[in-house]
N, C-alpha and C positions, 0 to 999 in steps of 0.2 A: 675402652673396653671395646673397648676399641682395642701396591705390594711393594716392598720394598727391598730394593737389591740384595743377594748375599754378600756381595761383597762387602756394603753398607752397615749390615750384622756384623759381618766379623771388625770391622773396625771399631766399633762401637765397643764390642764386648773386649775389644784389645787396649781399649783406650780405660775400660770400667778396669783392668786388671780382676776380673770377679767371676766363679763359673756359674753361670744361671741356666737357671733349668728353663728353658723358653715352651711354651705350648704347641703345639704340633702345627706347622706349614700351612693346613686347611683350614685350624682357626686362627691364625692369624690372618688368611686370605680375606676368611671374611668377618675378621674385628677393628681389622686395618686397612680397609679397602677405600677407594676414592678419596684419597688424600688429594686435594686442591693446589695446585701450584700457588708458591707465593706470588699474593699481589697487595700494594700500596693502600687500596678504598676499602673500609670497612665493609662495602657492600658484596666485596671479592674475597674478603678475608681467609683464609685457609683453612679448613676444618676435619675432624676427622668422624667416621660412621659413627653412629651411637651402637655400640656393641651389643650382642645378645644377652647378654651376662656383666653386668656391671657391679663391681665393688659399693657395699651400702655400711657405712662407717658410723650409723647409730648407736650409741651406750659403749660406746670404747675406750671413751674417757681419754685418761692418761695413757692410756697405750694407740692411740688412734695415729700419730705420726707414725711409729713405726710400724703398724698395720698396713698403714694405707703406702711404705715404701714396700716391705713385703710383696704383698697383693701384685702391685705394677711389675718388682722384681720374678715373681710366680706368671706376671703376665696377663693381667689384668689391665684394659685399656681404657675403662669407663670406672669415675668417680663420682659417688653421688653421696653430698654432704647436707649440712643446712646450717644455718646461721646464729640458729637459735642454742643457747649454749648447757640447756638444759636436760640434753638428747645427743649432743653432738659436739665436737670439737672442731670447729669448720679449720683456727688459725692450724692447730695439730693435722687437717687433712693435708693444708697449704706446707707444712714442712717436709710431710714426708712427699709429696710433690716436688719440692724442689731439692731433694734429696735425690731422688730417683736422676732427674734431670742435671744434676752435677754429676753426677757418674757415672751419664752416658749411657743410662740403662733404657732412658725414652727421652724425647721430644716434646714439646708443650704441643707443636702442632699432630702428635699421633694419642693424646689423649682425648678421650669427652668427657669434661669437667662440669659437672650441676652441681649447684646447691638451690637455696628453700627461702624464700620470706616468710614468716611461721608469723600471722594477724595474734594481736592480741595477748602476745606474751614478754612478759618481765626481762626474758632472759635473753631476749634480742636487741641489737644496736640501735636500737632508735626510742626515740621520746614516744609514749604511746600519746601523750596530749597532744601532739600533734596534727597537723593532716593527713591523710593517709596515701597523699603521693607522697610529704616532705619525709613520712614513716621508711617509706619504701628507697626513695633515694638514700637516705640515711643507710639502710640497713644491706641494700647493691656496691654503697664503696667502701663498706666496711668488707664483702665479701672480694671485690676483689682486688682489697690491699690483700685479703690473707692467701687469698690462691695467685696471686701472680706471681711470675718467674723472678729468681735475683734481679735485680737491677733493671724492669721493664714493667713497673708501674705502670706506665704511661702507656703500657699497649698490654696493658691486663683485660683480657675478654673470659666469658662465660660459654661452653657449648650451648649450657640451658639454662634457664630462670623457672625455676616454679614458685607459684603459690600454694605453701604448705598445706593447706584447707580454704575455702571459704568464707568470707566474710560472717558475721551473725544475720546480715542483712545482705539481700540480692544487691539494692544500689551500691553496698561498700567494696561488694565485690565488682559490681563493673568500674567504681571510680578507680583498686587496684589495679584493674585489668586496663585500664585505659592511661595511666601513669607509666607502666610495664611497655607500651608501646614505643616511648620515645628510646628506647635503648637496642631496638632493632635495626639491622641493616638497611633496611629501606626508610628510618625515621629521618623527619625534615630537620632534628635536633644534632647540630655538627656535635655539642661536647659530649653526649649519650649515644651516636649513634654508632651501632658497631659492638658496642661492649657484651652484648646478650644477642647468641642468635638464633634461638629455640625461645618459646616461652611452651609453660604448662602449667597445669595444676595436678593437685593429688589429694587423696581425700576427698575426691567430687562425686555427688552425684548426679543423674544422667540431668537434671532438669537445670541444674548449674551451668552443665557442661553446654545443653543448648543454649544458653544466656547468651554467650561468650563471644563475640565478635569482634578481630577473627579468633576464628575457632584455635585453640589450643594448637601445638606442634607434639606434647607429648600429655601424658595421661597418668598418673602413676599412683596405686590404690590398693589396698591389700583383696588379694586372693584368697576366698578360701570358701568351705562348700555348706558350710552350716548356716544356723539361720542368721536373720537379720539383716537391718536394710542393705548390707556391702555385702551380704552372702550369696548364696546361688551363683557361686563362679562369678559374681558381676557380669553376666551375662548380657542385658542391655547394655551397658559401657560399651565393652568388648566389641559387643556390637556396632556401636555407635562407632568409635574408633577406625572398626573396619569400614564402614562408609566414607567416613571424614568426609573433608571436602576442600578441593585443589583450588575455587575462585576463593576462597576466604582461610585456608590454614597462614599461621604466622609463624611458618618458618624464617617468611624474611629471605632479606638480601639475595632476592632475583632466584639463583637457583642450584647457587651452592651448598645449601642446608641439605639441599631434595636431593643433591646430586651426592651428597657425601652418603645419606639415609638409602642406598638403590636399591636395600632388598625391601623397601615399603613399595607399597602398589601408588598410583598417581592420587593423592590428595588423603591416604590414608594417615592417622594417628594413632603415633606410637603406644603402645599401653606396655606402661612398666609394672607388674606385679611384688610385692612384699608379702610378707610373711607366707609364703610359699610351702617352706619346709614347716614353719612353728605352730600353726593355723590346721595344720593337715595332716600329722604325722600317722592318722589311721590310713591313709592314702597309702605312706609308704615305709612306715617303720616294719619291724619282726618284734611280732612273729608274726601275724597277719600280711595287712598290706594288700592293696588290690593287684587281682592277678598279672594285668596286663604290665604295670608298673616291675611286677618281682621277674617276669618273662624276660622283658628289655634287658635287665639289669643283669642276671641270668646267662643270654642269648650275647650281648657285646661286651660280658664281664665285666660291666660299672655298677658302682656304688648303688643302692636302691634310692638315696638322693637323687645322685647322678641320672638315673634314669627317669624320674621323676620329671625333673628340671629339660632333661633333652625333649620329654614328650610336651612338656609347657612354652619350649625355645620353637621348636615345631610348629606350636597352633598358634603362633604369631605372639607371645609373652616376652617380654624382655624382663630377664631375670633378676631382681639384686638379692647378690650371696654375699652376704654379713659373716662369713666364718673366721674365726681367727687361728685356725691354725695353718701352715704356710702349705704344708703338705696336702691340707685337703682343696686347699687355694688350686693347687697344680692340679690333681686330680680330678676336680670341678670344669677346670678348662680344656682338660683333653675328652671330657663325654661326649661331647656333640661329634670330634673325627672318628671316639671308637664307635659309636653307634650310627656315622653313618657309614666306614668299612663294614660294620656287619649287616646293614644292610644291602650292600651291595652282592653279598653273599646267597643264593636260594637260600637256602634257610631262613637268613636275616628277612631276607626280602618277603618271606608269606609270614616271617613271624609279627615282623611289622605290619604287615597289613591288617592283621586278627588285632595286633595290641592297638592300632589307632582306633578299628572300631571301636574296640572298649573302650580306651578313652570317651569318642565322641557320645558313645552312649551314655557313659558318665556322667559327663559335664550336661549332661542334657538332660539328666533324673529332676525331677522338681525339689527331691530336699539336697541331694549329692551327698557331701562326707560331712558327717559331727563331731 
């Protein structure tokens, strides 16, 4: 969800025999951007940006393979799965991945591929009596038998690894977090190193997140403005995120992770947002809808989602859109170019200005949306 030649394109799409509706040139510029030359050391290994807007393939069930070719097909370059089978169909995300990738519609190396170790639960690969590294290696090579490419097992890698929540306990979670290490670029471990080259959590909150050393490479939490302790925009997160910190993030592997990621600032952490739309719909459903949200939408003729989502892709949120149907897939990935042509526009240009305040003032209310 994650530039690459035309010519490149059209062979591709000549070889798929398929007409695909691709997303507009300026989001692929920047969902496809810093692709790493191949190289041989897990620590060079080749990666693609973590996109704005990343495909999130929870409660899909039986349809989750063909959603998640869909999705990449509409142009979708970021997958975000989890292992746990209760929520999620991680091997069905792994199909329509390699579905995509036989017909020449994507590349392993122009996707970003996460899933989840989910503590604590029945419905994941591993013995819970266990240890809670033995838990976690268990439940890392069950992950990526199911997302590796045909026939390349042996050089099956993750973009990211997150920890689905936190431990019950602070020590369990740094014993995970500290297990989680040997599978990075820089780890001194030859058969794990390489395979994982992001770690995160999700589900955190801020006093976790300060635990953690090194600090997290992504962050991913639901958004939304009512009460309770993840409410208030998660505003401290956010926060924190935007600080990060460049001697201790575990991106790993020297500086191809940072270099793939170039629209973050130096040591900053990604925050990935959910429930977005489902959490918030007084934000921007009809009839209502806050005004700034219905202007955008209005002003560069997208969707009131759509607009929503562009002003959260804005204020540094990387998005996951769970939609299943393929059209609104397409439509979803062309808001960020229509809205930022209209704002290049005077019009666009002062209309934007008034709707960001309001945003800022928003997210800035003490209670925000209920």
């Amino acid at each position: 969800m994650i530039l690459a030649r035309p010519s490149h394109l059209t062979i591709r799409r000549a070889r798929s025999r398929a007409v695909l509706l691709s997303p507009s040139p300026r989001f692929l510029a920047i969902t496809r951007s810093a692709l790493i030359a191949t190289m041989a050391s897990p620590e060079s290994r080749p990666t693609a940006a973590m996109p704005p807007m990343i495909y999130g393939t929870a409660w899909k069930k039986e349809r989750t393979a063909d959603l998640v070719y869909e999705a990449i097909k509409a142009g979708f370059r970021g997958i975000d799965t989890a292992a746990m089978t209760k929520h999620y169909d991680e091997a069905g995300a792994g199909q329509g991945i390699r579905r995509a990738i036989r017909e020449g519609i994507v590349t392993r190396r122009e996707l970003y591929i996460q899933t989840k170790f989910t503590p604590l639960d029945p419905s994941s690969p591993y013995d819970p009596s266990d240890p809670i590294a033995a838990q976690i290696h268990a439940s890392l090579a069950s992950s990526l038998a199911n997302l590796a490419e045909d026939g390349r097992q042996d050089e099956a890698y993750l973009d990211a690894y997150l920890l689905h929540s936190p431990f019950p306990r602070g020590s369990q979670t740094l014993e995970a977090w500290s297990a989680l290490q040997s599978y990075l670029p820089a780890s001194s471990d030859p058969a794990r190193r390489g395979r994982v080259l992001r770690l995160g959590i999700s589900n955190a909150p801020l006093d976790v997140l300060e635990s953690l050393h090194p600090a997290p490479s992504v962050v991913q939490n639901p958004l939304y403005g009512g009460p309770g302790p993840r409410g208030r925009w998660d505003r401290a997160v956010r926060a924190w995120c935007r600080r990060g910190s460049s001697s201790s993030s575990s991106g790993g592997g020297g500086g191809d992770s940072q270099q793939a990621d170039a629209s973050a600032s130096e040591g900053e952490v990604k925050y990935q947002g959910f429930w977005t739309l489902t959490a918030n719909a007084a934000v921007w459903s009809p009839p209502r809808g806050e005004w700034f949200v219905v202007e955008v939408a209005n002003g560069a003729g997208v969707s009131r989602p759509g607009a929503w989502y562009a002003l959260l892709m804005e204020k540094g949120v990387v998005v996951l859109n769970g939609t299943t149907s393929p059209e609104r897939m397409r439509e979803d990935l062309e808001v960020k170019e229509k809205v930022e042509r209209w704002k290049e526009t005077k019009e666009g240009r002062d209309a934007w200005e008034r709707c960001w305040k309001g945003l800022e003032e928003f997210l800035e209310q003490r209670r925000g949306s209920q």
